[in-house]
C-alpha positions as CSV (number, residue, x, y, z in Angstrom):
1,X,0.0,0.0,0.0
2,X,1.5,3.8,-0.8
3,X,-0.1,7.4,-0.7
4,X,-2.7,8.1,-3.0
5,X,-3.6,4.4,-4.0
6,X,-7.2,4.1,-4.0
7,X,-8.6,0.6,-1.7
8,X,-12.0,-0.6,-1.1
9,X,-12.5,-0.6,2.5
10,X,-15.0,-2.0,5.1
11,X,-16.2,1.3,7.1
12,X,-19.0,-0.2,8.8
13,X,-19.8,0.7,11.0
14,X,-21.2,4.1,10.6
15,X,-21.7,7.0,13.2
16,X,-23.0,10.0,12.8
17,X,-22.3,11.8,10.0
18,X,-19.2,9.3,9.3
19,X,-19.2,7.6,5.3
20,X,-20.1,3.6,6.0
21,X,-20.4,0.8,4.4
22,X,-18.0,-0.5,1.7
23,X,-16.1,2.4,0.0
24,X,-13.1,3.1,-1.6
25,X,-10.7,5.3,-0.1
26,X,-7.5,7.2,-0.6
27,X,-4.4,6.4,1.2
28,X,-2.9,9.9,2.4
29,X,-0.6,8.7,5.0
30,X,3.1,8.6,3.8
31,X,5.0,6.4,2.4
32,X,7.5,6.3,5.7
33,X,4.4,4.5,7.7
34,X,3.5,2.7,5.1
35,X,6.5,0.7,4.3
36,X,7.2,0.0,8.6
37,X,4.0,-2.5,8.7
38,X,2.3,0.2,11.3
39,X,-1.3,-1.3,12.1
40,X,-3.2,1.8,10.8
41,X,-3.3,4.5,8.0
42,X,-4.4,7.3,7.7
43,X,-7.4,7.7,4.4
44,X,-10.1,9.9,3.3
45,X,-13.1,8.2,2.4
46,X,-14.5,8.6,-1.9
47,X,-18.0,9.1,-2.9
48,X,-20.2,9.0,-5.7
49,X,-22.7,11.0,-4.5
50,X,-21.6,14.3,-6.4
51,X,-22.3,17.6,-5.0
52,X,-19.7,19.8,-6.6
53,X,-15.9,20.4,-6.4
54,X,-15.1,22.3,-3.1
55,X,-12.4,22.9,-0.5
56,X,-14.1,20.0,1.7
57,X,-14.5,18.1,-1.9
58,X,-12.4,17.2,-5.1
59,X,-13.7,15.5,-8.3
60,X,-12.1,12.5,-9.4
61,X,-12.7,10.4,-12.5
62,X,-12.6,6.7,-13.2
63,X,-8.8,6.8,-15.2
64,X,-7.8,5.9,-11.3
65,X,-9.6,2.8,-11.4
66,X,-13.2,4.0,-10.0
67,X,-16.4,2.7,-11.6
68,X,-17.6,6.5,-11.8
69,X,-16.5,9.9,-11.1
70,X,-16.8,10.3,-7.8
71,X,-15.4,12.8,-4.8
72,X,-12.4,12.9,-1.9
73,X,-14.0,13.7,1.2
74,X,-11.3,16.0,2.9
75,X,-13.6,16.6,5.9
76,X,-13.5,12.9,6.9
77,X,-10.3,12.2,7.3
78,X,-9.6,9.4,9.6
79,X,-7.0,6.4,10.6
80,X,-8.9,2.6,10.1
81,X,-7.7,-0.6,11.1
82,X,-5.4,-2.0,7.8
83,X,-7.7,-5.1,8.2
84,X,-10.5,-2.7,7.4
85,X,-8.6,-2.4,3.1
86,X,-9.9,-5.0,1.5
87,X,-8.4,-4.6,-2.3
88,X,-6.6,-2.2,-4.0
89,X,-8.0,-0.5,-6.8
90,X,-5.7,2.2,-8.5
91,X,-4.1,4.9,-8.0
92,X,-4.4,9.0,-8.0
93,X,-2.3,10.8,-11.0
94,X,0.6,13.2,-9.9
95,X,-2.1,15.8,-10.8
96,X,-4.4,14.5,-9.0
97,X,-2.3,13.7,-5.9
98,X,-0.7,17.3,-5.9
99,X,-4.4,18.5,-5.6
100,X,-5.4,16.0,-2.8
101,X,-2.0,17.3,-1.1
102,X,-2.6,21.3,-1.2
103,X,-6.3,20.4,-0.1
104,X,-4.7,18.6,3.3
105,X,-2.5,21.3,3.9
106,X,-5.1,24.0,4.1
107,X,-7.3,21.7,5.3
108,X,-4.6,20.8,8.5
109,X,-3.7,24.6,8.0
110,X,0.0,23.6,7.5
């Protein structure tokens, strides 16, 4: 697993206002975690429920191996349980993945 693949994951279940059941997600926890075998990363949940490119949202198409265009949800960030990835999909494009990087930093206000 590296940043900005896209897995399916098991996010059941739900609370709140928290994304559930099976969903892909994108990786955004670096590399340096990912390659030590650490028991959790750090993803922010897609959706294909459109509602429009904004700072809490970015539009993504299928060339990263999605079914349909879908959306990053910036504003549910979260660390699962790497039991909780089931497969991988794809992955972002360096365009794609510069975008999903500025939007965490102003996001994280860093």
């Amino acid at each position: 697993m590296q940043q900005f693949d896209i897995w399916m994951a098991d996010l059941s279940p739900r609370f709140g206002t928290e994304p559930g059941k099976m969903r892909p997600v994108v990786i955004v926890q670096t590399d340096l975690l990912n390659e030590t075998g650490h028991p959790s990363t750090l993803i922010c949940p897609i959706t294909s429920r459109l509602m429009g490119a904004s700072l809490l949202r970015y539009s993504v198409g299928t060339a990263c191996g999605l079914d349909k265009p879908s959306e990053i949800l910036f504003d549910q960030i979260r660390a699962i349980d790497n039991r909780r990835l089931v497969s991988k999909i794809g992955s972002l494009s360096d365009a794609d993945a510069d975008v999903v990087r500025q939007r965490l930093r102003i996001m994280m206000d860093l």
